[in-house]
N, C-alpha and C positions, 0 to 999 in steps of 0.2 A: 396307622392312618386314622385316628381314632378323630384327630384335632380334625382331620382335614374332611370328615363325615360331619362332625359337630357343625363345621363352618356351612357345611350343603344345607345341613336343616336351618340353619340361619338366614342363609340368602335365598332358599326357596322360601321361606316365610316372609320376609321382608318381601320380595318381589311377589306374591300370591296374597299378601295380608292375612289378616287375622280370622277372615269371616271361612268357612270351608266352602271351596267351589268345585265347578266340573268339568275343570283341567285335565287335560291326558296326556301324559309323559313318554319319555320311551328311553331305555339307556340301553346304548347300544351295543357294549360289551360288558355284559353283568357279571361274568363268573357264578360267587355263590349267591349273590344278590343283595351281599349285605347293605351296600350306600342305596339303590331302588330301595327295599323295602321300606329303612329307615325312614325313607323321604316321603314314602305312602303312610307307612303307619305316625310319623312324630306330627307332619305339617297341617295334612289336615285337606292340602290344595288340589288333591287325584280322585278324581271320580274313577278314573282307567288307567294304566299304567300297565308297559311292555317290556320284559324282560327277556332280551334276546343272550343266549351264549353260542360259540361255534364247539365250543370244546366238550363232546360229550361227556367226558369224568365230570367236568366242571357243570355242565347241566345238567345231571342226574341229582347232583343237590340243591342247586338251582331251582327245580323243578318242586321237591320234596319241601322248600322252605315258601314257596312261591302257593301251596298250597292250599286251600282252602280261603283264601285272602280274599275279600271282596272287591273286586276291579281288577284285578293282578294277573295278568298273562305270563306264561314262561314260555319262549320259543327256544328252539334248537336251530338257530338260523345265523348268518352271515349277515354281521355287521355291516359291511360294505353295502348292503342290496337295500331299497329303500322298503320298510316292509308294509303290509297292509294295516290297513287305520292311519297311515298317515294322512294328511298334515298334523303335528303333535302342539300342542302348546308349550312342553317344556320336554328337551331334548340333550342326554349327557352322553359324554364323550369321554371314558376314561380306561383306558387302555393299557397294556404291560409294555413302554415303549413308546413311540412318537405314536399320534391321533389322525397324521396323516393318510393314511388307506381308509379311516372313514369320515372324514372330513365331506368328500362329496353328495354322501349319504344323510351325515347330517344336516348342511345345508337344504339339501332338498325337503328334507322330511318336518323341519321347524316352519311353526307357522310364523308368515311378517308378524312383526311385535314383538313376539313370544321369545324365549329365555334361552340359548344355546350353551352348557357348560363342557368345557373342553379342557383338559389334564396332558400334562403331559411329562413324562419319565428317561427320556434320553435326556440328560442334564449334559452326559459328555460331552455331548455334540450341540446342543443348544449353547453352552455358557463356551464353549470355543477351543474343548482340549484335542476335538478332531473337527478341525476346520476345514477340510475338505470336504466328511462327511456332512459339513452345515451345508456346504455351498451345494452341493448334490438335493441334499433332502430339503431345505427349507431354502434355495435359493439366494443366501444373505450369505455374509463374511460376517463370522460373530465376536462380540468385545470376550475378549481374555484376561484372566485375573478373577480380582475381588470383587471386582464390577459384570462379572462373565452371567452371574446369574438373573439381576436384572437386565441382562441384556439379548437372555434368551427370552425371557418373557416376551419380551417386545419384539424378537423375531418372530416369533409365534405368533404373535398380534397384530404384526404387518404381515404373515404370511394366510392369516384367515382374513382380512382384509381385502388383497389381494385375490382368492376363494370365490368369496363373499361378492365381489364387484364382476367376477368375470360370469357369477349367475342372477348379476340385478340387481343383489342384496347390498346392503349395507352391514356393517357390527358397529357396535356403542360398548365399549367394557362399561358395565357396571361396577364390577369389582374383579381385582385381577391382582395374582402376588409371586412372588417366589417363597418359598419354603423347603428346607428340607432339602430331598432329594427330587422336589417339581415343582410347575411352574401351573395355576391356575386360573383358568377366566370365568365368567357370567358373563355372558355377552346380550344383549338386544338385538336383535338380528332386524333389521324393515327394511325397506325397501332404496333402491340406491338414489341416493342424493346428487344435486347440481354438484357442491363442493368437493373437494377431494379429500381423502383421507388424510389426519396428517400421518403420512408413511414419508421417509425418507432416508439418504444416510447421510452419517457423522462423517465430515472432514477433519482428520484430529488439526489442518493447519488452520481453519477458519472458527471451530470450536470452542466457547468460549465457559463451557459446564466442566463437570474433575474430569481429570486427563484419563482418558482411555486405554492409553496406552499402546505401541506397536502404533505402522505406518498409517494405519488406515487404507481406502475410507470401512467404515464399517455399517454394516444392516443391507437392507433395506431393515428401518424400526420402525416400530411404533412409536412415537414421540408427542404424542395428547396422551393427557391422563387417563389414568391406568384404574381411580377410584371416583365410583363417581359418588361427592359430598351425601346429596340424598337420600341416597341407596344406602352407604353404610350407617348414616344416622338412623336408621331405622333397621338395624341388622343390629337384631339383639342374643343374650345368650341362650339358646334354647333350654325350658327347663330337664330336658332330656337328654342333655348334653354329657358326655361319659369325662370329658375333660374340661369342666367349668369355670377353672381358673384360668387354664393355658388359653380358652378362646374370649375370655375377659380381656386379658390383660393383650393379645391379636386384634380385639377390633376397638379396642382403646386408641391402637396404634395407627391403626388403619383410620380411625376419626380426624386424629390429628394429623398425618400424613395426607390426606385427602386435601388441605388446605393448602397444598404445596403442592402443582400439580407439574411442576418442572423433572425433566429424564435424569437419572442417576443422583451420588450423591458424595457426597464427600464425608472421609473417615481420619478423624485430629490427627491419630498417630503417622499416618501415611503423608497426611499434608504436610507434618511437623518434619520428618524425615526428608523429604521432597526441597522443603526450605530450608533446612540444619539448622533448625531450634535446637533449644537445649533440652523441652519437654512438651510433649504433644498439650496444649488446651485440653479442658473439659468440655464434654458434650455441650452441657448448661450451657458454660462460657461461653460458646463459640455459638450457640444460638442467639443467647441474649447480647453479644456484639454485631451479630446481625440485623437482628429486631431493632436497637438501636440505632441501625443506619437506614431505617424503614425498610428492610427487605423480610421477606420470609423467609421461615425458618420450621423444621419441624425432625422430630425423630422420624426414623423408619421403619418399616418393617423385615427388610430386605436383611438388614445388619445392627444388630443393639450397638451399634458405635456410630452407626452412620448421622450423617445429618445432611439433610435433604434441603436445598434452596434457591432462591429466584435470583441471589446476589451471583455477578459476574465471577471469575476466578479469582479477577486482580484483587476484588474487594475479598472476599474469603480467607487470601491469603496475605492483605494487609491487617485483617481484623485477627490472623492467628500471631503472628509477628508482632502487636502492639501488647496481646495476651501476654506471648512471650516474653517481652520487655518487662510486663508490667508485672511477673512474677519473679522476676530476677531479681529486679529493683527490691522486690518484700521479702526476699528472702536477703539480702544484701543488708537490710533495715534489721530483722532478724538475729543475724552473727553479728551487729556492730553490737 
């Protein structure tokens, strides 16, 4: 989890700035404390910072690393409970498993504004391989396949939404991804708005983004962007960062990806199969025949193959099929 600390001290710094302030945190399931500490000692942004664990073996070391630290509390407490010193101004949520049982805790305890980060580790059940268990715990029917993993994200992001609105509040993903074996948010937590969240679900027969696949419908999702432009322009590498290449070339991704703020995405090889080409298009290609029909286009982060965009299906798939053609033809050219 080395990337996925690097990335904390990123987006706490970007969202806190450069100058040091007197921010109070609280993460609500620390274990040994290593992502808290990190984020006290690299950013700069914690005046006080709260480091709860329930598991005693886990917080005897906790407590021992937690020590001597200026501002740094270690509790032996129960995440679920909201604890004293709250309202917090930045408040994580990262758990062995779904974030659900303190999901309530964490809303209460963040202050409006202020920064909510939420993780979460049941991928089998988020991305759709026990889809009863989604429907139970997160209330949604989740997409299955290649596509299963952003599709938990945005279950997730429709289910703190959700959360979020039945105490007031509002979420705003700042920055939010799948990775790996989880699915993470930044969230801006204020106060709940006239409009509605965009939450809803995918009808695969009115659907007009990559095919989802199976009957449908699927979510309740999140379906507004999932990166917000700003935010990751200014989310740089930390120089403290233990994996500096791998979270270069991640929020590279996430730059350009942020310009495309459209749900899921489409991957050549699967397209190409889907329409029986002879050979899936290149990434490139299949961008820059986008671009050229004015639509947007962008890599992902979700999948080094994918490509993420605002063009309809019909157009996607007449821009691979013209590829197609037009590779045939040079290779035809080629053998003559």
């Amino acid at each position: 989890m080395a990337v996925d600390r690097d990335l904390a001290v990123a987006a706490v710094r970007a969202w806190a700035g450069p100058v040091p302030t007197s921010r109070s945190g609280w993460e609500v399931a620390a274990a040994t404390g290593v992502r808290g500490l990190r984020l006290v000692v690299e950013t700069g942004a914690f005046a006080s910072f709260l480091l709860t664990e329930s598991n005693p073996a886990a917080f005897s070391v906790l407590e021992r690393n937690a020590a001597g630290r200026s501002g740094v509390r270690a509790s032996l407490a129960d995440g679920r409970l909201v604890p004293e010193g709250a309202p917090f101004d930045y408040v994580d949520v990262d758990p062995f498993g779904s974030p659900i049982p303190f999901v309530p805790s964490a809303l209460a305890a963040v202050r409006p504004g202020s920064l909510l980060a939420v993780t979460a580790t049941d991928m089998i059940v988020l991305a759709g391989a026990q889809a009863e268990a989604t429907c139970r715990r997160y209330g949604a029917r989740p997409v299955r396949g290649r596509l299963g993993p952003e599709g938990g994200l945005r279950i997730l992001l429709a289910y703190l939404a959700r959360e979020a609105r039945a105490r007031d509040r509002s979420i705003r993903p700042r920055l939010a991804y799948a990775r790996d074996h989880y699915v993470r948010a930044y969230l801006e937590v204020g106060p709940a708005g006239a409009a509605p969240d965009p939450v809803g679900t995918v009808d695969p027969a009115t659907w007009d983004g990559p095919p989802l696949g199976g009957s449908g419908p699927f979510g309740p999702l999140w379906l507004g962007p999932i990166i917000d432009p700003a935010f990751v322009e200014r989310t740089e590498v930390p120089a403290t960062a233990e994996r500096r290449a791998e979270v270069r070339t991640f929020l590279e991704r996430l730059r350009e990806e942020a310009a495309v703020p459209s749900p899921f995405y489409y991957e050549p090889n699967v397209v190409a199969g889907r329409l029986g080409l002879r050979s899936p298009p290149s990434v490139e290609a299949l961008r820059a025949a986008l671009a050229q029909g004015g639509f947007r286009a962008s890599r992902t982060h979700a999948r080094p193959e994918g490509v993420r965009t605002d063009a309809p299906r019909a157009v996607v798939e007449e821009a691979a099929r013209r590829l197609d053609a037009g590779a045939q033809s040079q290779n035809a050219r080629v053998r003559a």
